[in-house]
N, C-alpha and C positions, 0 to 999 in steps of 0.2 A: 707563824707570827706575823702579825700584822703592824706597823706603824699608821697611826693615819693624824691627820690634821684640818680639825675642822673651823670656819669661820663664818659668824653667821651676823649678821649688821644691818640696820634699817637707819634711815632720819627719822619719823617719829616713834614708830615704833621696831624697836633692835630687839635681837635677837642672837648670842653669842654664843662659840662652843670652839675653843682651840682643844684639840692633845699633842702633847708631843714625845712621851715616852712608849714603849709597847712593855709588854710581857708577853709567859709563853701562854696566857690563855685569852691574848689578845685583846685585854683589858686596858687603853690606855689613862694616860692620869688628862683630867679636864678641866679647862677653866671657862666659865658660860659666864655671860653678858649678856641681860635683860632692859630695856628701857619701856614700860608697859605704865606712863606715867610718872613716873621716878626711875634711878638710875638702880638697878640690881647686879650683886657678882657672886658668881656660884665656883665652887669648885667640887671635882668629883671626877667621875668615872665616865669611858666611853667603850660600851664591848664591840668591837666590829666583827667580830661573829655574830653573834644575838642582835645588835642592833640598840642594845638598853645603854641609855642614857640614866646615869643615877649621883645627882652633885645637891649640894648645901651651901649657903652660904647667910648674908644678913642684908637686910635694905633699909635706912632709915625712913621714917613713917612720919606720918603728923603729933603723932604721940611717944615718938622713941623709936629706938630699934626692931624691927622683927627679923627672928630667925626664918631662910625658908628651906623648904626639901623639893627638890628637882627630881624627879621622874621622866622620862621620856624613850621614844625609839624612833629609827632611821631608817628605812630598807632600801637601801640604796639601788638596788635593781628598780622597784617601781616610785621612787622619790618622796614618797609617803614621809613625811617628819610629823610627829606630835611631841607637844611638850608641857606640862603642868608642874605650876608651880604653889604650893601650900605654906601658906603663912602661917607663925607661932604669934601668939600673944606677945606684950609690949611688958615692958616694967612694970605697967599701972593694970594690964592684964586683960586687956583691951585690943581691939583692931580697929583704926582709924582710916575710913576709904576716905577722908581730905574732904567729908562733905559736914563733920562733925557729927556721924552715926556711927558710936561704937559698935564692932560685933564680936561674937564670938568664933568665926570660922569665917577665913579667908582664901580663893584663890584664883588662880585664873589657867587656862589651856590655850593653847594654842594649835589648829592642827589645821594641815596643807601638805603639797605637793612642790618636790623642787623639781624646774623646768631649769635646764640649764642654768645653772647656780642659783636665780631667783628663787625663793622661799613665798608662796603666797597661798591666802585660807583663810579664817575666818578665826576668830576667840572669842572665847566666853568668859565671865565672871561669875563666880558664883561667893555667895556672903551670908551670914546667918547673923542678922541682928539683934543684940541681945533683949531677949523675949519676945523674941520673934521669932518666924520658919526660914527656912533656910532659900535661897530665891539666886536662878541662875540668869544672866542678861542671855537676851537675843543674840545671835551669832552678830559678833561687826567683822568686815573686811578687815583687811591687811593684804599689802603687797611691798615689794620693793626693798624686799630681805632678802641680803647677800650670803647664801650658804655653799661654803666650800670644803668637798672633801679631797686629800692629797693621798693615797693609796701608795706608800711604799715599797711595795711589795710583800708577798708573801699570801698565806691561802688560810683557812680556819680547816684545820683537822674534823672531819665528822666523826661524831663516836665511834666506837666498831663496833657490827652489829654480831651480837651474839648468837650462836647457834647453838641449843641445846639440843638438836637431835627430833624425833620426834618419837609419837605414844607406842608406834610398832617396835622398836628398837627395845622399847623397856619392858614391853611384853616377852619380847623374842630372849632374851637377856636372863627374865627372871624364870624363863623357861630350858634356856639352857643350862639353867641353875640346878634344874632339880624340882622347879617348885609346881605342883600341878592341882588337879581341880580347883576347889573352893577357895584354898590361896591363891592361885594364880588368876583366880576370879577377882578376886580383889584390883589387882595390879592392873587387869582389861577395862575394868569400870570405870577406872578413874585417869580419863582420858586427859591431864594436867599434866600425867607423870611422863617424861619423855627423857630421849638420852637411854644409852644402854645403863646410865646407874639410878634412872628413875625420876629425875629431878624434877621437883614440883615444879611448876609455874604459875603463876599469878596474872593477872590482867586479860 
């Protein structure tokens, strides 16, 4: 199990992510802080196994409230952070980017490289006006985001890898069984079947 505690903060443009509980599948609970223009807060998830970043929360808009959905991931060995954030429609059903161009589809990404705590990269926008095509901006910079992670200790379990044996074993098997020519013909051919009880495999 893992604890961990993230913090991530700019002057114009911020960038947030505390957790502070674990579980045992080292999912902790998140709270993220965006400023991408106006002030955003997310709450949600932080796997530090997998590295998925998964929160929600609302941001008022020039038209009302928008709900958003957070997506994102971490890999902390090579500092890689991305993070997208997808806006809902407003009361009036609407997205207002503050220019007075309603659209129907809102959001933006974020993705960079943390260099000892600093968070810095490039984001995009992307908007779909309505009756209109859907139109991403040019990457802009960003730098000067503070992201920290505090590692508590503990380790992520790898699956266990399973071992079914393999295709001699269920030959051998349905052979000591008794079972011979054109039946046991069957069982050689079908090189899936492994394990002395045969066991299909897939993939």
């Amino acid at each position: 199990m893992k604890r961990m505690f993230i913090v991530l903060a700019a002057v114009a443009l911020g960038l947030g992510l505390t957790a502070t509980s674990a579980s045992a599948a080292a999912t902790d609970s998140a709270m993220l802080w965006s400023g991408l223009g106006s002030g955003h807060t997310y709450n949600g998830t932080y796997d530090s196994c997998t590295g998925a970043i998964i929160a929600s929360g609302t941001t008022t808009g020039a038209t009302g409230i928008y709900a958003e959905s957070v997506t994102g991931s971490y890999t902390k060995a090579t500092g890689a952070l991305t993070i997208t954030s997808v806006y809902g429609l407003d009361g009036n059903g609407v997205i207002d980017d503050s220019s007075g161009t309603n659209n129907s589809a809102y959001s933006y990404t974020m993705t960079g490289t943390v260099t000892s705590n600093w968070f810095s990269g490039t984001y995009t926008i992307t908007k779909t006006p309505f009756g209109g095509t859907s139109v991403t901006s040019d990457p802009a910079a960003f730098s000067g985001v503070w992201f920290e992670v505090s590692d508590n200790g503990g380790t992520c379990t790898p699956p266990p890898v399973l071992d079914g044996g393999n295709h001699g074993q269920c030959v051998s098997a349905k052979a000591k069984a008794g079972i011979t020519g054109k039946d046991l013909a069957v069982f050689a051919k079908d090189v899936s079947l492994v394990g002395p009880t045969c066991t299909k495999v897939t993939g």
